[in-house]
MISEMAR-729970 format. One record per residue: residue number from 1; residue in three letters; chain; x, y, z of N, C-alpha, C in turn. Coordinates in steps of 0.2 Angstrom, whole numbers. Atoms other than C-alpha are relative to their C-alpha. Example, Ala and Ser with C-alpha at 12.3 -4.5 7.8 and 13.67 -1.06 7.14 Angstrom:
BEGIN
+------+------+-------+-------+-------+-------+-------+-------+-------+-------+-------+-------+
| resi | resn | chain |   n.x |   n.y |   n.z |  ca.x |  ca.y |  ca.z |   c.x |   c.y |   c.z |
+------+------+-------+-------+-------+-------+-------+-------+-------+-------+-------+-------+
|    1 |  ala |     A |     4 |    -6 |     0 |    62 |   -22 |    39 |     4 |     6 |     0 |
|    2 |  ser |     A |    -4 |    -6 |    -1 |    68 |    -5 |    36 |    -4 |     5 |     3 |
+------+------+-------+-------+-------+-------+-------+-------+-------+-------+-------+-------+
//
This chain:
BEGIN
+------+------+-------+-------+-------+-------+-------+-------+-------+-------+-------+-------+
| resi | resn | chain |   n.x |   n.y |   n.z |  ca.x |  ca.y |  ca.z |   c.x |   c.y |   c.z |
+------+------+-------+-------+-------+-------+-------+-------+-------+-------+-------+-------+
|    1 |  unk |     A |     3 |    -6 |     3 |   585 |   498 |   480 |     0 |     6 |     5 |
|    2 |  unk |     A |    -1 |    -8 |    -5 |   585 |   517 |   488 |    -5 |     5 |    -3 |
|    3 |  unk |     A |     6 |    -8 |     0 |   570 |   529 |   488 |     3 |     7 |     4 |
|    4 |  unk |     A |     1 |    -8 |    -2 |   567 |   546 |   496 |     5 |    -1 |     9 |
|    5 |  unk |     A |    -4 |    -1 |    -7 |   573 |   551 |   514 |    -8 |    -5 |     4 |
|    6 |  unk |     A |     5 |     4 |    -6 |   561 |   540 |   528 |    -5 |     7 |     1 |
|    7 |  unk |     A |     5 |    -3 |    -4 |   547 |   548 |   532 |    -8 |     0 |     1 |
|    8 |  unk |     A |     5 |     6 |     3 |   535 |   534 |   532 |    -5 |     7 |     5 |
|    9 |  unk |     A |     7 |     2 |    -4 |   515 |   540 |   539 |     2 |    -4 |     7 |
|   10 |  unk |     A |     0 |     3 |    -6 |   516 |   535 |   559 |    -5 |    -8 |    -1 |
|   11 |  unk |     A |     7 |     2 |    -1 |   498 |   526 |   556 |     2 |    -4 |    -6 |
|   12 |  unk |     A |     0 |     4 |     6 |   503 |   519 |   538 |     5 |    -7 |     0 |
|   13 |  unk |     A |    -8 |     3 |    -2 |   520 |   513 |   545 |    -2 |    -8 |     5 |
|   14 |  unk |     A |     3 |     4 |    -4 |   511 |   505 |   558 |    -2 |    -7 |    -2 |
|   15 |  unk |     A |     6 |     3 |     2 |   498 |   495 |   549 |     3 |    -5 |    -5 |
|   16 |  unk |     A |    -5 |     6 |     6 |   513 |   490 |   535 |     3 |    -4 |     4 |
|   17 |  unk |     A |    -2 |     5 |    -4 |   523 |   482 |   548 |    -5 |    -6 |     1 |
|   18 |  unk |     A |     2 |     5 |    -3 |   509 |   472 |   556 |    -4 |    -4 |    -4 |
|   19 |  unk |     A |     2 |     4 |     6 |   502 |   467 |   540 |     6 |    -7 |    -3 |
|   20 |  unk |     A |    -5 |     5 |     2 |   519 |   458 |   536 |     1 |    -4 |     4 |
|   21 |  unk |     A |     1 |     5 |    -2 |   518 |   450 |   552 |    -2 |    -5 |     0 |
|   22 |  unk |     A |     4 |     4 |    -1 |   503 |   443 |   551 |     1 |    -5 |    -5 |
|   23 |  unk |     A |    -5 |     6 |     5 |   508 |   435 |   534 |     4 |    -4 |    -2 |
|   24 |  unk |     A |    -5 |     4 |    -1 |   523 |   430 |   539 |    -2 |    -9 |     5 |
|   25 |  unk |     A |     5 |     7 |    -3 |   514 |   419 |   553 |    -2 |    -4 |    -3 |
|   26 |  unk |     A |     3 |     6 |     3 |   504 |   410 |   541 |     2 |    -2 |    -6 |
|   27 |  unk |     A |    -2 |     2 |     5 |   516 |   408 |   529 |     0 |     2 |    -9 |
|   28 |  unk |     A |     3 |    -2 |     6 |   509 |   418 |   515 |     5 |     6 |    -4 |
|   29 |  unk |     A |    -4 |    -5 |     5 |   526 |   431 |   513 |     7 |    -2 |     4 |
|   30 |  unk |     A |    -8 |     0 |    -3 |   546 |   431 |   516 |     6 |    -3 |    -5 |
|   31 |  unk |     A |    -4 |    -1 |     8 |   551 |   425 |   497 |     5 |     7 |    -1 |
|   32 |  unk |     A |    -3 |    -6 |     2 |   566 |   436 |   495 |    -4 |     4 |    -7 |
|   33 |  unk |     A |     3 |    -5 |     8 |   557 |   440 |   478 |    -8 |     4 |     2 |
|   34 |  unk |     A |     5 |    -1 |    -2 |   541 |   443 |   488 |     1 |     8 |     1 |
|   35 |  unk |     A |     2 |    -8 |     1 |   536 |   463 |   490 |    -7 |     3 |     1 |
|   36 |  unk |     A |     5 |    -1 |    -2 |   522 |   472 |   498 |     1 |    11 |    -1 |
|   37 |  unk |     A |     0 |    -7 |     0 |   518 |   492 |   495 |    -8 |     2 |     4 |
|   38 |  unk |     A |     4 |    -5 |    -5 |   506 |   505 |   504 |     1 |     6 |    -4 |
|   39 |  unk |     A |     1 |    -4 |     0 |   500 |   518 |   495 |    -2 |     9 |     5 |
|   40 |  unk |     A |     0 |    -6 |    -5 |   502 |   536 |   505 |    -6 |     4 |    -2 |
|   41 |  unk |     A |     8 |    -6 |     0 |   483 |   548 |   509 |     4 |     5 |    -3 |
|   42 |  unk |     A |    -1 |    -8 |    -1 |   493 |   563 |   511 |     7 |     1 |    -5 |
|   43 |  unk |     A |    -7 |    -5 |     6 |   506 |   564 |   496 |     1 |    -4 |    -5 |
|   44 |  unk |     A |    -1 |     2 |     7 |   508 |   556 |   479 |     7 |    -6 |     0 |
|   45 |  unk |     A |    -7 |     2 |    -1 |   522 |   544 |   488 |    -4 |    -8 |     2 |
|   46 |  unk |     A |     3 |     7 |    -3 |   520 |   524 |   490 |     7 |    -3 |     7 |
|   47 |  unk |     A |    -6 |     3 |    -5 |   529 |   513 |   503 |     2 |    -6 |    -3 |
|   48 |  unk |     A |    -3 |     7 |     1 |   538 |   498 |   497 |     6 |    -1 |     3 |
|   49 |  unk |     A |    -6 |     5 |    -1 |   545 |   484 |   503 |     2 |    -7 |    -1 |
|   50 |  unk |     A |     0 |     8 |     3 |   553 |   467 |   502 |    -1 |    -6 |     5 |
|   51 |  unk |     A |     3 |     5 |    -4 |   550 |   450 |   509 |     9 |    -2 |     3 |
|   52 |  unk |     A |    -4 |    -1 |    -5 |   567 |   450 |   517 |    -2 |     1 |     8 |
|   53 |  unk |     A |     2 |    -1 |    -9 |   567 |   446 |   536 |     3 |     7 |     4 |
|   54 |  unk |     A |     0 |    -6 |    -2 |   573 |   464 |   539 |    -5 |     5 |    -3 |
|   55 |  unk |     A |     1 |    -3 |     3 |   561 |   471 |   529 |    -1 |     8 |    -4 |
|   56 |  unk |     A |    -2 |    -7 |     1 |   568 |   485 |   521 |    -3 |     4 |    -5 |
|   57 |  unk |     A |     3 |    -4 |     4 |   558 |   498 |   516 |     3 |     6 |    -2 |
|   58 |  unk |     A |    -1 |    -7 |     4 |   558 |   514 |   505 |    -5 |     4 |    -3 |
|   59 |  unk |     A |     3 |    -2 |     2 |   547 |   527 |   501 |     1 |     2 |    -9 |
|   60 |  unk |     A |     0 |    -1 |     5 |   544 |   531 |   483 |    -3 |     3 |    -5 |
|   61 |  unk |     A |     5 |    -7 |     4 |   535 |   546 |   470 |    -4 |    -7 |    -2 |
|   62 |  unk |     A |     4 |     4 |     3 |   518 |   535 |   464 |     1 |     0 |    -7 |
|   63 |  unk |     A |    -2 |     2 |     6 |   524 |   539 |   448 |     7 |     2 |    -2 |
|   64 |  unk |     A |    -8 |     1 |     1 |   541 |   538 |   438 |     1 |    -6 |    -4 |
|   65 |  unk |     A |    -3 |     7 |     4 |   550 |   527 |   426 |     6 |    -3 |     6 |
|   66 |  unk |     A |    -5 |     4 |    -4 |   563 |   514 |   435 |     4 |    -4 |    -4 |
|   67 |  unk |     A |    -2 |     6 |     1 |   574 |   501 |   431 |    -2 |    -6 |     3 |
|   68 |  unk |     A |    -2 |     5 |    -6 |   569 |   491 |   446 |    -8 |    -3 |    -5 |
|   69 |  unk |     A |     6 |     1 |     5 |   554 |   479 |   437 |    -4 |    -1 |     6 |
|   70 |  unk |     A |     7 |    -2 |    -4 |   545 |   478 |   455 |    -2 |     4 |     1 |
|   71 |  unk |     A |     2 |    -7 |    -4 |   545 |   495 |   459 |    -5 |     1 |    -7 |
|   72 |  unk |     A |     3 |    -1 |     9 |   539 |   496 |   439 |   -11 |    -2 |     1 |
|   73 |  unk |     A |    10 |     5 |    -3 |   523 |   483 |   446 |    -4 |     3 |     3 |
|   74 |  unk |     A |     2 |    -6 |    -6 |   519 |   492 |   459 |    -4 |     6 |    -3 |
|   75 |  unk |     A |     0 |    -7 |     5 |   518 |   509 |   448 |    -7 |    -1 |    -4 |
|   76 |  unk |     A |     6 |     2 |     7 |   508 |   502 |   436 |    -6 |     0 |     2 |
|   77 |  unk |     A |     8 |     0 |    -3 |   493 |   496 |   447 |    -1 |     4 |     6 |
|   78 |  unk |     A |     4 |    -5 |    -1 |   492 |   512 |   456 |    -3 |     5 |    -5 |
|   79 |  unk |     A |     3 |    -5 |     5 |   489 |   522 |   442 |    -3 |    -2 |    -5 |
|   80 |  unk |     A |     9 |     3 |     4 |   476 |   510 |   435 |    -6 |     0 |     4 |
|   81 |  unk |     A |     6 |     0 |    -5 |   466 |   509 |   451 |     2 |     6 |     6 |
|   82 |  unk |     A |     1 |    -5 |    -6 |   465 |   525 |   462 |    -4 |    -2 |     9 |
|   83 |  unk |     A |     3 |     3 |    -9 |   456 |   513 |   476 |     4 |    -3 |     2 |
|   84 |  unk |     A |    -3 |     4 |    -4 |   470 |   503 |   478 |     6 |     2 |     4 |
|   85 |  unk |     A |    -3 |    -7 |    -7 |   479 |   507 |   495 |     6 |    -7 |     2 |
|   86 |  unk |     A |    -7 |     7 |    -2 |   492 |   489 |   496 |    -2 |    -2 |    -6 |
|   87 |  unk |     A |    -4 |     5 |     3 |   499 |   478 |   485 |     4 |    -8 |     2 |
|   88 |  unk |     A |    -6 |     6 |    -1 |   507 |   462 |   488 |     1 |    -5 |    -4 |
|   89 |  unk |     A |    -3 |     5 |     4 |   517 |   450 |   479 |     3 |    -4 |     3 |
|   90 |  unk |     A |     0 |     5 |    -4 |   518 |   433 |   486 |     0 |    -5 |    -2 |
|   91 |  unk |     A |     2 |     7 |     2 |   524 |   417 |   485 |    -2 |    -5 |     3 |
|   92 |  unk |     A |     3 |     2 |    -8 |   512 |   408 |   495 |    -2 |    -8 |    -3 |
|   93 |  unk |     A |     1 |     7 |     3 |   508 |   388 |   494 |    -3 |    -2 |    -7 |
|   94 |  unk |     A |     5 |     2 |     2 |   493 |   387 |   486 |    -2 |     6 |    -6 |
|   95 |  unk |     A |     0 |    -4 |     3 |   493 |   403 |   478 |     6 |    -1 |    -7 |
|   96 |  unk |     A |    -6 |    -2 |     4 |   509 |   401 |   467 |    -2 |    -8 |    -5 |
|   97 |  unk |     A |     2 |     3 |     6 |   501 |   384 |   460 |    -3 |    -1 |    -3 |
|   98 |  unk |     A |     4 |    -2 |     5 |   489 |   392 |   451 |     6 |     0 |    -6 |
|   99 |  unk |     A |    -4 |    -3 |     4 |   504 |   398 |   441 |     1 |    -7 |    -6 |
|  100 |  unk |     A |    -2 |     4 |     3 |   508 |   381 |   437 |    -7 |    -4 |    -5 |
|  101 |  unk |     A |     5 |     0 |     5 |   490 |   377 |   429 |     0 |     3 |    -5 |
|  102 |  unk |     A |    -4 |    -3 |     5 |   488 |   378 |   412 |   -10 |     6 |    -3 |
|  103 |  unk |     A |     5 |    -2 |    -1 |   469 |   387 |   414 |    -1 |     6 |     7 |
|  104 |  unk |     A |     1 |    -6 |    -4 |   464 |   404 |   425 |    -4 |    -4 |     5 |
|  105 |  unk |     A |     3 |     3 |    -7 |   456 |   399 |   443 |   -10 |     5 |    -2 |
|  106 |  unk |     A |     5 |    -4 |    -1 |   437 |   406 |   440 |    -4 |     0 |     6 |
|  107 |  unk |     A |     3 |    -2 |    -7 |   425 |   411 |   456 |    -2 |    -7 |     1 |
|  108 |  unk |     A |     2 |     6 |    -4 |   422 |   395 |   466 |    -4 |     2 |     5 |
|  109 |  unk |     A |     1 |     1 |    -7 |   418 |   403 |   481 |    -5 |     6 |    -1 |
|  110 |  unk |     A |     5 |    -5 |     1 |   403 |   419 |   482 |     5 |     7 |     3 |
|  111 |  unk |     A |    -8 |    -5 |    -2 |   416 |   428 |   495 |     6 |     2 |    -2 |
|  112 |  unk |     A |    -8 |    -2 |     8 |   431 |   426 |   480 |    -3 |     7 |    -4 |
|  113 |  unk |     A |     1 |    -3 |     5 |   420 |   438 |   470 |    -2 |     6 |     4 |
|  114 |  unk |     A |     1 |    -3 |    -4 |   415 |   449 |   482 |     5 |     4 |     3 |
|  115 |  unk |     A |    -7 |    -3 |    -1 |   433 |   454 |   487 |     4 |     0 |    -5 |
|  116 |  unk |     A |    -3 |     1 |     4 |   441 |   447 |   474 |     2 |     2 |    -7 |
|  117 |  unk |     A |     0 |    -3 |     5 |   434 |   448 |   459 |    -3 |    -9 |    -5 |
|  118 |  unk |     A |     3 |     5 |     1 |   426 |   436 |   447 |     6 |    -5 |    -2 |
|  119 |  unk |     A |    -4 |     5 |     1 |   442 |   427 |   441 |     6 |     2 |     2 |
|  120 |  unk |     A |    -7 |    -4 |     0 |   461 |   426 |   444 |     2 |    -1 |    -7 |
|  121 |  unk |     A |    -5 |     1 |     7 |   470 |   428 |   427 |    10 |     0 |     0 |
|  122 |  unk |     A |    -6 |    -1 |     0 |   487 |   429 |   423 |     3 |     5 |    -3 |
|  123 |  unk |     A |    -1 |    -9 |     0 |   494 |   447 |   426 |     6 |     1 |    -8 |
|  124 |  unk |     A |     0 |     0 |     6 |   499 |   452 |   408 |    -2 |    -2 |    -5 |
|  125 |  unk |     A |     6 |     3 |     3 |   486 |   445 |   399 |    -3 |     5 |    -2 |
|  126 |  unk |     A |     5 |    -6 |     0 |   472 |   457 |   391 |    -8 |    -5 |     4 |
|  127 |  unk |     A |     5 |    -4 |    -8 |   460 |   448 |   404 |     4 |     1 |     7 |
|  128 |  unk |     A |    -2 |    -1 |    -8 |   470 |   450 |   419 |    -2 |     7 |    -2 |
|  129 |  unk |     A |    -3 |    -7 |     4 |   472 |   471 |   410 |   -11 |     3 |     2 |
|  130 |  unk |     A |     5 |    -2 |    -3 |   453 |   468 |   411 |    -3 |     0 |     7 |
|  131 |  unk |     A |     2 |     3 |    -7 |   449 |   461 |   427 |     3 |     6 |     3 |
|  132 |  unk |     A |    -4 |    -7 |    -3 |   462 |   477 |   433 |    -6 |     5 |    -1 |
|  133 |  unk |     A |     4 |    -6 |     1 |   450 |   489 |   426 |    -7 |     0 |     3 |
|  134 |  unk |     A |     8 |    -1 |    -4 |   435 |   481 |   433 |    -2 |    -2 |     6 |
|  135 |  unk |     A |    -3 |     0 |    -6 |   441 |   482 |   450 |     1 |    -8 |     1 |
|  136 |  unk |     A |    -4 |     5 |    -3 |   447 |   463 |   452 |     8 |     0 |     3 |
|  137 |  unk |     A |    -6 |    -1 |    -4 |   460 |   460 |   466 |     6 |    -6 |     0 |
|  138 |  unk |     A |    -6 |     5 |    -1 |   471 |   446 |   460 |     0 |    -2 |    -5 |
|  139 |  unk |     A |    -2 |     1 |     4 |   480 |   439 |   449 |     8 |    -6 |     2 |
|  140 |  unk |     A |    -7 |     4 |     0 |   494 |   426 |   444 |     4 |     4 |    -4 |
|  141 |  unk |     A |    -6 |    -3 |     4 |   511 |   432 |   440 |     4 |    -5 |     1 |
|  142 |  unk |     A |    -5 |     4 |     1 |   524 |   421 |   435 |     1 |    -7 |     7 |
|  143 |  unk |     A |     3 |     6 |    -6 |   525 |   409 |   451 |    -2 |     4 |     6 |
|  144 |  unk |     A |     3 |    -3 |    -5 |   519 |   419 |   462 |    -7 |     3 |    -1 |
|  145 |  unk |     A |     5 |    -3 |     0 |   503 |   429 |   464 |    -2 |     7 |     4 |
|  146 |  unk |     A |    -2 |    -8 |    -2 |   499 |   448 |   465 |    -9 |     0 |     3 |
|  147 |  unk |     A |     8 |    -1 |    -2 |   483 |   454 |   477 |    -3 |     6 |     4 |
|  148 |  unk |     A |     4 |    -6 |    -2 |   474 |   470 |   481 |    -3 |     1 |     5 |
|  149 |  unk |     A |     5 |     1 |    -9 |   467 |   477 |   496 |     0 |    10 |    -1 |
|  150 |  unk |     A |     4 |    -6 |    -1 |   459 |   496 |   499 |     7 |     2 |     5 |
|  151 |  unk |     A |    -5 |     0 |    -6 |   470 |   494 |   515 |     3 |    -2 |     3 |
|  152 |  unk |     A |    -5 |     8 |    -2 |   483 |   483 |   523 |    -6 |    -3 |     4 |
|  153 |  unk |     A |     3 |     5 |    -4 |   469 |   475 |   535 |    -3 |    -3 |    -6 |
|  154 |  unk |     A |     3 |     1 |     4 |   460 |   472 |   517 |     5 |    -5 |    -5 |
|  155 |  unk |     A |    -7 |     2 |     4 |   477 |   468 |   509 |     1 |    -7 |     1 |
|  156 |  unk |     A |    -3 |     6 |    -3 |   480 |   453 |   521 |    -5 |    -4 |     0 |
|  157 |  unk |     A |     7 |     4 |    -2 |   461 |   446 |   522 |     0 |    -2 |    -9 |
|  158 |  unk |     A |     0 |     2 |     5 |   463 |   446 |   503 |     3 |    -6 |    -4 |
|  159 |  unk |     A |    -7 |     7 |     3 |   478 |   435 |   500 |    -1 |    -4 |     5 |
|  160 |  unk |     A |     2 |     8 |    -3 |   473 |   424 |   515 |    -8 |    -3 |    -4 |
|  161 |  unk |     A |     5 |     2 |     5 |   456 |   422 |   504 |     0 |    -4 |    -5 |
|  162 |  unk |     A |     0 |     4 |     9 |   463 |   419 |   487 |     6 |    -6 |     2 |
|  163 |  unk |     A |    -3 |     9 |     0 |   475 |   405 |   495 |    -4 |    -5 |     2 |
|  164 |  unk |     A |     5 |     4 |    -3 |   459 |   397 |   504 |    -3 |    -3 |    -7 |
|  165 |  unk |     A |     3 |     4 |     9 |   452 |   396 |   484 |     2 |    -4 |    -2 |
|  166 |  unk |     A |    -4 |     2 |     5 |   467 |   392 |   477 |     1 |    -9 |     2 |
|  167 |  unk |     A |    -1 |     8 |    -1 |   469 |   375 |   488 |    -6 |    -3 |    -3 |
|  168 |  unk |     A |     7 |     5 |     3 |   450 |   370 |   485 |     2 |    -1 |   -10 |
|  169 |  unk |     A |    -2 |     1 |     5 |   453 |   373 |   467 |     4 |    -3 |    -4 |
|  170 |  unk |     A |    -5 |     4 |     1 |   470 |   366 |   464 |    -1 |    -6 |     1 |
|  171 |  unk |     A |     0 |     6 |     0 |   466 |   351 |   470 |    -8 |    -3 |    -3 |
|  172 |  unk |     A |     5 |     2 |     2 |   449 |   349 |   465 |     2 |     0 |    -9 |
|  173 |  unk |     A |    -4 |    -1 |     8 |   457 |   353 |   447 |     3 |    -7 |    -1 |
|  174 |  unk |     A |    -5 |     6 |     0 |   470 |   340 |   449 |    -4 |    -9 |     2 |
|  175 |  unk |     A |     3 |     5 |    -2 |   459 |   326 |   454 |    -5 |    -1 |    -4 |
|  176 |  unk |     A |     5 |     2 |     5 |   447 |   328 |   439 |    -7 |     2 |     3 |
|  177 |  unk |     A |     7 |    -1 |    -1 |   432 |   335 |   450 |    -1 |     5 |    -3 |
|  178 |  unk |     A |     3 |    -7 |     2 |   420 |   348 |   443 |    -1 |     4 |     3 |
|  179 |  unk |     A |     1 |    -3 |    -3 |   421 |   363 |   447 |    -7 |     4 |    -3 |
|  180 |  unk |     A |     8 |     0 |     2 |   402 |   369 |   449 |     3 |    11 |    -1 |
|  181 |  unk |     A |     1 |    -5 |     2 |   398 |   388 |   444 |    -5 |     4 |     3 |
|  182 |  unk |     A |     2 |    -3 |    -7 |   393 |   402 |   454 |    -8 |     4 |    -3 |
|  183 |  unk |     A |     6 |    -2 |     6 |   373 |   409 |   448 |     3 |     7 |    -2 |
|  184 |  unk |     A |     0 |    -8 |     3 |   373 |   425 |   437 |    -2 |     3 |     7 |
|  185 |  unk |     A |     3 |    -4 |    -2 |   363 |   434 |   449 |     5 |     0 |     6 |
|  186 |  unk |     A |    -3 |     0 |    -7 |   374 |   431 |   465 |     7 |     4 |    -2 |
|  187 |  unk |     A |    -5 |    -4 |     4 |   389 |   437 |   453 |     0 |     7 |     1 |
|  188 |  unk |     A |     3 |    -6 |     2 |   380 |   452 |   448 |     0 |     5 |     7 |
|  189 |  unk |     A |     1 |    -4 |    -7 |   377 |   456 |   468 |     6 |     1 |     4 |
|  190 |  unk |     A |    -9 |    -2 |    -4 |   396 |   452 |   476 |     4 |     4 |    -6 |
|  191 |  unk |     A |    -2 |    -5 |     3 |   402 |   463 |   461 |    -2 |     5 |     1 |
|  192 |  unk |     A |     3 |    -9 |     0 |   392 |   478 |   463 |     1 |     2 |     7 |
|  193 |  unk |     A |    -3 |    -3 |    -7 |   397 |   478 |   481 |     6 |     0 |     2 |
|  194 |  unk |     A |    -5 |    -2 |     4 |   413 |   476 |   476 |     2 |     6 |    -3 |
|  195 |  unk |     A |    -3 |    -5 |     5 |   415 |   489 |   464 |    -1 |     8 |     5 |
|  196 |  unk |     A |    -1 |    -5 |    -3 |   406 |   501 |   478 |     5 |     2 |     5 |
|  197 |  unk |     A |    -4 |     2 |    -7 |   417 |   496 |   492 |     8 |     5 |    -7 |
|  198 |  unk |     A |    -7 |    -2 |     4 |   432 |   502 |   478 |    -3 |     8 |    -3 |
|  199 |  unk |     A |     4 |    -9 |     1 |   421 |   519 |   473 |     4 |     4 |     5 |
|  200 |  unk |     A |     1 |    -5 |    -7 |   421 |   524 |   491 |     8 |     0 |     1 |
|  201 |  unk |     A |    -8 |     0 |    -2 |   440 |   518 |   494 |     5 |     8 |    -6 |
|  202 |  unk |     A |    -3 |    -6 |     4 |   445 |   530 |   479 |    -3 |     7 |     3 |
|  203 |  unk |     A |     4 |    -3 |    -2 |   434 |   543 |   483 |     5 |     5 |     5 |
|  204 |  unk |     A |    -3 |    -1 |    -5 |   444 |   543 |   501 |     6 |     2 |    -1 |
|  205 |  unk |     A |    -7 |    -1 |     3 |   461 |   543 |   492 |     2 |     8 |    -4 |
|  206 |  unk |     A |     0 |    -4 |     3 |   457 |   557 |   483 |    -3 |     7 |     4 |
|  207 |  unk |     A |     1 |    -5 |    -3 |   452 |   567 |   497 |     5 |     1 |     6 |
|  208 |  unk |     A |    -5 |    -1 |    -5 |   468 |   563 |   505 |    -3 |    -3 |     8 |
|  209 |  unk |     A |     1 |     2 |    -4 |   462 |   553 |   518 |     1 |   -11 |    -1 |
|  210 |  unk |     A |     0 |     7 |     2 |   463 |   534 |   521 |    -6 |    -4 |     2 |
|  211 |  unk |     A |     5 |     4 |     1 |   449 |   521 |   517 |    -2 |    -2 |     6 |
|  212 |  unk |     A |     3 |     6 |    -7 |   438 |   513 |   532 |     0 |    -6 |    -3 |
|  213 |  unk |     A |     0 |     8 |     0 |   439 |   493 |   534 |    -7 |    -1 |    -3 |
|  214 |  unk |     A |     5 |     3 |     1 |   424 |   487 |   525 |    -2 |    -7 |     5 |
|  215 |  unk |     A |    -1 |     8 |     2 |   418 |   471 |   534 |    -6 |    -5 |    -1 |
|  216 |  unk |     A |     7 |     2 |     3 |   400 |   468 |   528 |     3 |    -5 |    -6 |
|  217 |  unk |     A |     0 |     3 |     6 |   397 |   457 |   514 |    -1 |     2 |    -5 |
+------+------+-------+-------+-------+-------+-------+-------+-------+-------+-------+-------+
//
């Protein structure tokens, strides 16, 4: 595919590189099919790229019809969430087994819901459609899995997160143990600091600025 002329963000450029590192290290991206974007502060333009070991990037208007159905994906959950600042589409061990269960992965863990969100669903569903709007950051797509982050440091702690869940999960699914249930009340408090942490991140976006790393709980 072929975007705009280069002329990535110094700072954005930087921070998408070393984010694809870091997940390449641990094995969490490099799937030709795999795909990661960077929303841009300072102009209505995203950065995508693909999981290709050269990883060739291209800038692109954040809005616009395509044919390409990534660049489509990408498109979509920016202009449903104004806090979200990356994207990644990832076919990672543990994360891409979800797809193969026949049940959505719900909060196991108090830290899943707090960055995450209370479930992952399967992206095109009307609850994944929910979960999008009520700031949840992941999602099963077809075998792989798509995950949200404010900012690439956000982006990568995200999706090494949601594959830490997905092994406990997975296997504990597959072995017939019960998965216990996390209280309302602790729900109710890793969400609302959730949802603020994505206020603030919007907020930043819209004043043309880029998000600070939250890394409180």
């Amino acid at each position: 595919m072929s975007g705009v002329a280069d002329s990535h963000s110094p700072m954005l450029h930087s921070s998408f590189v070393e984010s694809v590192d870091r997940l390449r290290k641990k094995g969490l991206f490099g799937n030709e099919a795999d795909s990661i974007s960077a929303r841009f502060a300072e102009r209505p333009s995203l950065l995508l790229g693909s999981g290709t070991n050269n990883l060739s990037m291209a800038e692109w208007p954040l809005s616009g019809s395509s044919d390409d159905a990534v660049l489509r994906l990408h498109r979509e959950i920016y202009s449903a969430r104004s806090d979200v600042g990356v994207i990644v589409v990832a076919h990672s061990l543990w994360g891409s087994r979800l797809a193969q269960l026949d049940i959505p992965m719900p909060a196991i863990f108090d830290e899943q819901i707090r960055q995450l969100g209370t479930a992952v669903p399967r992206w095109g569903t009307a609850a994944a459609y929910q979960q999008l709007r009520e700031g949840g950051n992941a999602f099963v797509h077809v075998n792989s899995v798509i995950c949200l982050g404010t900012s690439p440091d956000r982006a990568v702690f995200n999706l090494e997160l949601l594959e830490k869940c997905a092994k406990s999960f997975v296997l504990a699914y597959l072995s017939g143990e019960k998965v216990g249930r996390i209280p309302r009340w602790v729900q109710w408090i890793a969400s609302g600091r959730l949802r603020k942490d994505e206020r603030r991140a919007a907020n930043s976006f819209a004043e043309r600025m880029y998000p600070d790393l939250t890394t409180g709980y």
